[in-house]
C-alpha positions in Angstrom: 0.0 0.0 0.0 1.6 3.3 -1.2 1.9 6.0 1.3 1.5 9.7 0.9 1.8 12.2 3.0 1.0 16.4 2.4 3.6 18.4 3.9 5.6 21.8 3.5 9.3 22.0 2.4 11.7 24.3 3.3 14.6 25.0 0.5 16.9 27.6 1.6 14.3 30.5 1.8 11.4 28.4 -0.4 8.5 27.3 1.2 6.8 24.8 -1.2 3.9 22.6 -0.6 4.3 18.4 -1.7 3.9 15.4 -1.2 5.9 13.2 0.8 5.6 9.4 -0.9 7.2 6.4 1.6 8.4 3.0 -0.3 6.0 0.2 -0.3 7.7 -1.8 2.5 7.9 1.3 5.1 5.1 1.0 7.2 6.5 3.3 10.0 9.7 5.6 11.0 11.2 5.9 13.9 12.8 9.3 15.1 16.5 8.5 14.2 15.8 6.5 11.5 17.5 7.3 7.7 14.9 6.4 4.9 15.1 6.9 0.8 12.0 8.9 0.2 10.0 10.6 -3.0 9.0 14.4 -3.0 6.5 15.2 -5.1 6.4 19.1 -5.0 3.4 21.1 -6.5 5.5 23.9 -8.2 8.8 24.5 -9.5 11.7 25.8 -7.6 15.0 25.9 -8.3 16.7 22.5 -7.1 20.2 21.0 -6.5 22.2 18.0 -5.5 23.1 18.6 -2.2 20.6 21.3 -1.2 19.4 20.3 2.5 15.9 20.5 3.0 13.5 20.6 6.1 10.2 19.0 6.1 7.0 20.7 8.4 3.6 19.6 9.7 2.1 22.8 10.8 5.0 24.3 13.4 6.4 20.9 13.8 9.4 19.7 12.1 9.0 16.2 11.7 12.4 15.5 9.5 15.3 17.2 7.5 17.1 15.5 5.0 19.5 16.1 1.6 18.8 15.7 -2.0 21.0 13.2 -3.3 18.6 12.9 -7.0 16.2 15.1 -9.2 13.5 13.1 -10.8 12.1 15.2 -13.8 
């Protein structure tokens, strides 16, 4: 079962709103955990290996991570 959560994502001063898509065999994370996800964002921005980016719930942080690939 494919999970997707809707989130916002921080890019250096970008705030863009996506989707967040887990693998198949994910059914849970664990604070501490590293995990290969999918971003679907719903606009453009300008993207690059390496650029960190946070990911918010409301005022929570709930992770941060790296992009290590651009899917067109």
């Amino acid at each position: 079962m494919l999970k997707i959560i809707n989130l916002n994502f921080f890019f250096r001063t970008s705030n863009i709103t996506g989707n967040l898509i887990f693998p198949e065999d994910v059914s849970f994370v664990m604070p501490g955990d590293s995990l290969e996800l999918k971003i679907q964002l719903y606009k453009k921005a300008p993207l690059s290996l390496g650029l960190k980016v946070i990911m918010r719930e409301g005022n929570l942080t709930i992770g941060a991570g790296v992009i290590t690939e651009l899917i067109s």
